[in-house]
C-alpha positions, 0 to 999 in steps of 0.5 A: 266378577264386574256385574258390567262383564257378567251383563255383557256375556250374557248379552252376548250368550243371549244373543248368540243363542238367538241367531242359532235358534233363527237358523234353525227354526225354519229347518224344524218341519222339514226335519221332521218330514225327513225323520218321517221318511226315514222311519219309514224306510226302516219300516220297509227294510223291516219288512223286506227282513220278514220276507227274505226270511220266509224264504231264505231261513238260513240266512236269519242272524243277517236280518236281525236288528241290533245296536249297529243298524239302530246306529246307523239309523241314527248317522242317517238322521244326524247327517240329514239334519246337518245338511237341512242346519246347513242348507237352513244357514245358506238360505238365511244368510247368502241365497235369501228369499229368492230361491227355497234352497231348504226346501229343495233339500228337504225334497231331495231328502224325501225322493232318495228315502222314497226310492230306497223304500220302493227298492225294499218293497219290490225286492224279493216279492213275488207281486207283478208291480214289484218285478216292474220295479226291480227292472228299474230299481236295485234289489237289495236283497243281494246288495245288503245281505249277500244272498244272490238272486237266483238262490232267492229265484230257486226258493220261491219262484220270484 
């Protein structure tokens, strides 16, 4: 191959290489929080896991963590770090400095992980803020494992 050729792909490679990493630096500490976040909310599920099965043994085979919810896990993650690659583009490129478009995504990221937390720890527990909470938030308990509330109600008095 011309040794002119070969310089100006590699030119071009280097340089191609050089936008991607300028959009997608910035996005790398957001991306992290949001990782954090959604660590945490398995934290939390795992927990809400342990307590349905205190009180409801029956149903154990549904609470246990296998390659399909660590497959799920990994989907969240993936789309989250599309959207915060993505939201990193549009600010780079279209929107500018003017407005934080990264940020705001990141934010929005961490409240919806944050509330989906608080709905794991006020449901099925027994603790009078986790009852004030489930007057505002979804229980989870029903929704995700099909157990109904009042079964739950019966078996512990929630």
């Amino acid at each position: 191959m011309n040794t002119q050729v070969s310089i100006w792909i590699k030119g071009v490679i280097a340089t191609a290489g050089a936008w991607l990493w300028l959009m997608i630096e910035p996005a790398l500490p957001y991306g992290m929080v949001c990782t954090l976040m959604v660590l945490a909310d398995v934290v939390s599920a795992r927990r809400l896991a342990q307590r349905i099965r205190k009180i409801a043994p029956r149903h154990h085979n549904l609470l246990k963590f296998n390659s399909a919810r660590f497959g799920q896990i990994f989907k969240t993650l993936s789309r989250i770090y599309a959207v915060l690659l993505l939201a990193a583009m549009v600010q780079g490129v279209i929107v500018g400095e003017s407005f934080e478009l990264l940020k705001f995504v990141a934010g929005s990221i961490c409240f919806w992980q944050g509330i989906s937390i608080l709905e794991n720890e006020a449901s099925c527990n027994a603790r009078p803020w986790a009852r004030i909470l489930r007057r505002i938030l979804i229980d989870k308990t029903e929704r995700h494992l099909g157990i109904t509330l009042d079964e739950l109600r019966k078996n512990d008095g929630l």
